[in-house]
C-alpha positions as CSV (number, residue, x, y, z in Angstrom):
1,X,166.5,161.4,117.1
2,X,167.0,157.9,117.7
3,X,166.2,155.0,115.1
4,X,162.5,153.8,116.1
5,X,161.9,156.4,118.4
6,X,158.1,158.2,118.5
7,X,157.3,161.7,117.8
8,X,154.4,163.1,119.8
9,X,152.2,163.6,117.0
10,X,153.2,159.9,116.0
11,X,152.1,159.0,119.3
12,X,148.7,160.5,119.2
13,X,148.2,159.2,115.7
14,X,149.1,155.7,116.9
15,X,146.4,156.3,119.7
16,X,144.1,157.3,117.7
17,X,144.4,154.7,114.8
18,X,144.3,152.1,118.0
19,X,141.2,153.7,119.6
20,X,139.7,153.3,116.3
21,X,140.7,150.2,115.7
22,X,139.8,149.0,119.0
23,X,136.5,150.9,118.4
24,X,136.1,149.2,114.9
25,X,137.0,145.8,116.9
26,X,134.6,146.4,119.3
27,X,131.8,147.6,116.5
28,X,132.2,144.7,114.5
29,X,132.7,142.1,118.0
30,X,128.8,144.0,118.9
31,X,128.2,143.2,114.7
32,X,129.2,139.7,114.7
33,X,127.3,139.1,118.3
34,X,124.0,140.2,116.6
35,X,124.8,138.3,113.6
36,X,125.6,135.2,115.6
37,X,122.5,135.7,117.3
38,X,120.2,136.6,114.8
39,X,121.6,133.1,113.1
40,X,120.5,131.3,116.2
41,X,117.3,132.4,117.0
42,X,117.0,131.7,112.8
43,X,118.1,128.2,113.4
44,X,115.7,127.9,116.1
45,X,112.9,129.8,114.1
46,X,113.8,126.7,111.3
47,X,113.8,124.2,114.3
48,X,109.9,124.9,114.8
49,X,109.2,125.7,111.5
50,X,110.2,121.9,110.8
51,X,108.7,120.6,113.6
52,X,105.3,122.9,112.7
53,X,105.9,121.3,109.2
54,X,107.0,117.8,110.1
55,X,103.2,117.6,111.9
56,X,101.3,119.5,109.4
57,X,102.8,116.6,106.7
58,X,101.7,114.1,109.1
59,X,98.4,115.3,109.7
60,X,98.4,115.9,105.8
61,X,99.1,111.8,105.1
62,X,96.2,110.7,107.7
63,X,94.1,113.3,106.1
64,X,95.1,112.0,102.6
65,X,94.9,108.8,103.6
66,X,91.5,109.0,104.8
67,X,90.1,110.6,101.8
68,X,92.0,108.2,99.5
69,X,90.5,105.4,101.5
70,X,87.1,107.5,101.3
71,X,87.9,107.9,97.4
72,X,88.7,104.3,96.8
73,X,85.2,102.9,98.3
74,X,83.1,105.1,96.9
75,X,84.8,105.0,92.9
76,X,85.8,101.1,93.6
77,X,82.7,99.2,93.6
78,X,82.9,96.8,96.9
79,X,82.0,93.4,95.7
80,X,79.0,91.7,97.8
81,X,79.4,88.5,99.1
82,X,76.7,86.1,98.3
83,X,75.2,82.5,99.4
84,X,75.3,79.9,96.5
85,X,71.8,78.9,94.7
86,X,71.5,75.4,93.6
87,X,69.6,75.0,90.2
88,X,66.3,74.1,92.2
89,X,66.6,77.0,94.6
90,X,67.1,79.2,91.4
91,X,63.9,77.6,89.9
92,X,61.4,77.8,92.5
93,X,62.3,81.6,93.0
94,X,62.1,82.1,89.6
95,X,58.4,82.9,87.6
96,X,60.0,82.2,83.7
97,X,62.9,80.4,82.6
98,X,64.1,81.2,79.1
99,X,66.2,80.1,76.6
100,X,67.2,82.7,73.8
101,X,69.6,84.9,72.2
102,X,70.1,88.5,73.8
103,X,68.6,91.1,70.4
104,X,69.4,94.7,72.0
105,X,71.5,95.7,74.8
106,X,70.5,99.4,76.2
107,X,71.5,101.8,79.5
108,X,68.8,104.2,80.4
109,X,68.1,106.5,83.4
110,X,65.8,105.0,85.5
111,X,62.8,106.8,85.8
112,X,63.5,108.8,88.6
113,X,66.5,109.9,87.2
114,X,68.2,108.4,89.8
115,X,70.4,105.7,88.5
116,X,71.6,104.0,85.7
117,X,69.7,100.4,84.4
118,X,70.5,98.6,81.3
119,X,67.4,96.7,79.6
120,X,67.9,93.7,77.6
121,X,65.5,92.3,74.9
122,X,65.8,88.7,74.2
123,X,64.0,87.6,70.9
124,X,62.3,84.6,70.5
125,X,62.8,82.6,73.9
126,X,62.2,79.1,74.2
127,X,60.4,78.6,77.5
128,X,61.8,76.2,79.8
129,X,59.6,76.8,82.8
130,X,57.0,79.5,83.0
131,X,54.6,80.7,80.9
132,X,55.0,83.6,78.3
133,X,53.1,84.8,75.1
134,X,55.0,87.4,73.9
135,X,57.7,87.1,70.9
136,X,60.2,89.3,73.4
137,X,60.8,89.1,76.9
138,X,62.4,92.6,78.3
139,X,65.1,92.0,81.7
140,X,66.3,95.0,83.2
141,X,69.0,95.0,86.0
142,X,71.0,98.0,87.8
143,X,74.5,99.3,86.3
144,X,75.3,100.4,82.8
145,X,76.4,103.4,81.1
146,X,74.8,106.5,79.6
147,X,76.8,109.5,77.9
148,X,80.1,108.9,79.6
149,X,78.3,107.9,83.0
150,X,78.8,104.8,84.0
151,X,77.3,102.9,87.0
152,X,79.0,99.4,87.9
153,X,77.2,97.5,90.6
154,X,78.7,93.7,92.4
155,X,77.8,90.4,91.4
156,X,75.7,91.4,87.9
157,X,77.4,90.2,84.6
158,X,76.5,92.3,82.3
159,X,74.5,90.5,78.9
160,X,76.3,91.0,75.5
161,X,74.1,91.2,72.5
162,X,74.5,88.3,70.2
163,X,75.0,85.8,73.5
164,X,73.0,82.6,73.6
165,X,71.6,82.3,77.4
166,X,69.4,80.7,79.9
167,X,67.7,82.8,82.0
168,X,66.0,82.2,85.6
169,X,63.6,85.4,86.0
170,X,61.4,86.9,87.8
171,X,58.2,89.1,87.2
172,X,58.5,92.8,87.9
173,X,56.7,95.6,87.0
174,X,54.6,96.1,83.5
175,X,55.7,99.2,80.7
176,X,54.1,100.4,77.5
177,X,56.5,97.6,76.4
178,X,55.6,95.1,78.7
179,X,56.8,93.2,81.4
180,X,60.5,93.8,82.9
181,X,61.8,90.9,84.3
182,X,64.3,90.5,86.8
183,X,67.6,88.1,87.0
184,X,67.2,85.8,90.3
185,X,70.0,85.9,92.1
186,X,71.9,88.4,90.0
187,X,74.9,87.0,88.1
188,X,73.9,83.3,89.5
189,X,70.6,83.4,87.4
190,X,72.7,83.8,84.2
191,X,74.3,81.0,82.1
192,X,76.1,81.8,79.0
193,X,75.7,79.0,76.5
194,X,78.7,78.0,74.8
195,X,78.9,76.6,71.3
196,X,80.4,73.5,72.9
197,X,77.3,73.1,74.5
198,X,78.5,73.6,77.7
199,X,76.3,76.6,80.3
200,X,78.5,78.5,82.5
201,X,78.3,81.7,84.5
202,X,80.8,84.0,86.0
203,X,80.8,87.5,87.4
204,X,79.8,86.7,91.3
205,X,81.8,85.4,94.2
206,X,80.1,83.3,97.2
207,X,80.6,83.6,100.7
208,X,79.1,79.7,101.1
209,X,77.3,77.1,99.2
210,X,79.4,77.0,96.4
211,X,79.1,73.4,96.1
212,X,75.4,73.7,95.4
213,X,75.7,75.8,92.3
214,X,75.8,74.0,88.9
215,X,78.8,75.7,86.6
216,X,80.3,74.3,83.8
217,X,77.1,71.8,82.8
218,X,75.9,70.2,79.8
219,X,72.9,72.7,78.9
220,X,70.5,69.4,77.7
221,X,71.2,68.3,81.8
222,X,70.9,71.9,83.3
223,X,67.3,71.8,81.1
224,X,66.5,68.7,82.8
225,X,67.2,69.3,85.9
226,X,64.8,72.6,86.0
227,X,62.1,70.9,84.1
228,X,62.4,68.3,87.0
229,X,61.8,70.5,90.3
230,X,58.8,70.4,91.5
């Protein structure tokens, strides 16, 4: 037999071992097709997934957004935007004008339950204009806190106990206490008296006629100038 030469039965094993191998070929050619196209149709599965995702997050942000913007002015109190009072304006609206030192600071539920007020007591006033015969005069105004509550509303600054003011007020209605009295003009019917003897107030921002509203006055000329308005 010559070098190299094939014996039937090699022959037939060569065939077969080729048709398997051709078979095996063509097995894993059909494998690596589905393969192949199961990775597509996952790439493209992904593609929209992303896209589906990319548009949920975007609806997601305008949603957040919204309810952060919705969040942030209802727990951020807006502040209101008000017209100065000059000192006669402040007067003539007013039914007492007091002198005095604030005694008791207290929040309480209103009496519907409703919201929060703080009531103030200031002891012995000295009456600047007005008339008053009790020893205490009682001002209420909205905001305060009660048992972790709190309830901050624009424009008031709050009284501190032990703080010399002047008050412009007016009448409101009568408790077993007395009368509640009012602040006109919120924060601008409040002047902290300094021990340099200097009244300012604070706590309110304007809109217009700022140039009408005393700040920063001697309190013997602020006096005055109420006493003088007619």
């Amino acid at each position: 037999m010559k070098h190299g030469a094939r014996t039937k039965k090699d022959q037939t094993t060569m065939t077969i071992s080729e048709s398997v191998l051709r078979s095996r070929s063509a097995s894993g050619d059909r494998s690596l097709s589905i393969v192949i196209s199961w990775l597509y149709s996952l790439r493209s599965a992904l593609r929209r997934l992303r896209n589906a995702s990319l548009t949920i997050n975007r609806n997601m942000v305008c949603l957040l957004m919204v309810v952060g913007l919705g969040m942030i002015s209802t727990v951020v109190p807006a502040r209101a935007v008000m017209v100065g009072l000059s000192t006669e304006e402040l007067t003539k609206n007013a039914d007492l004008v007091v002198k005095g030192k604030v005694e008791s600071v207290k929040s309480v539920w209103d009496e519907d339950g409703k919201r929060i007020v703080t009531r103030v007591t200031i002891a012995g006033p000295s009456v600047i204009r007005g008339a008053s015969d009790r020893g205490r005069i009682i001002i209420e105004y909205p905001g305060g806190e009660v048992g972790g509550i709190g309830m901050k509303v624009s424009d008031v600054d709050p009284l501190q106990e032990g703080e010399e003011v002047i008050l412009f007020l007016k009448a409101g209605r009568t408790v077993k206490d007395g009368r509640i009295y009012h602040l006109v003009g919120k924060a601008q019917g409040k002047y902290t008296v300094g021990d340099d003897g200097i009244a300012r107030k604070k706590g309110f921002s304007l809109a217009a006629g700022a140039e009408k509203v005393d700040n920063n006055i001697p309190v013997d000329r602020l006096i005055e100038k109420i006493e003088r308005v007619q």
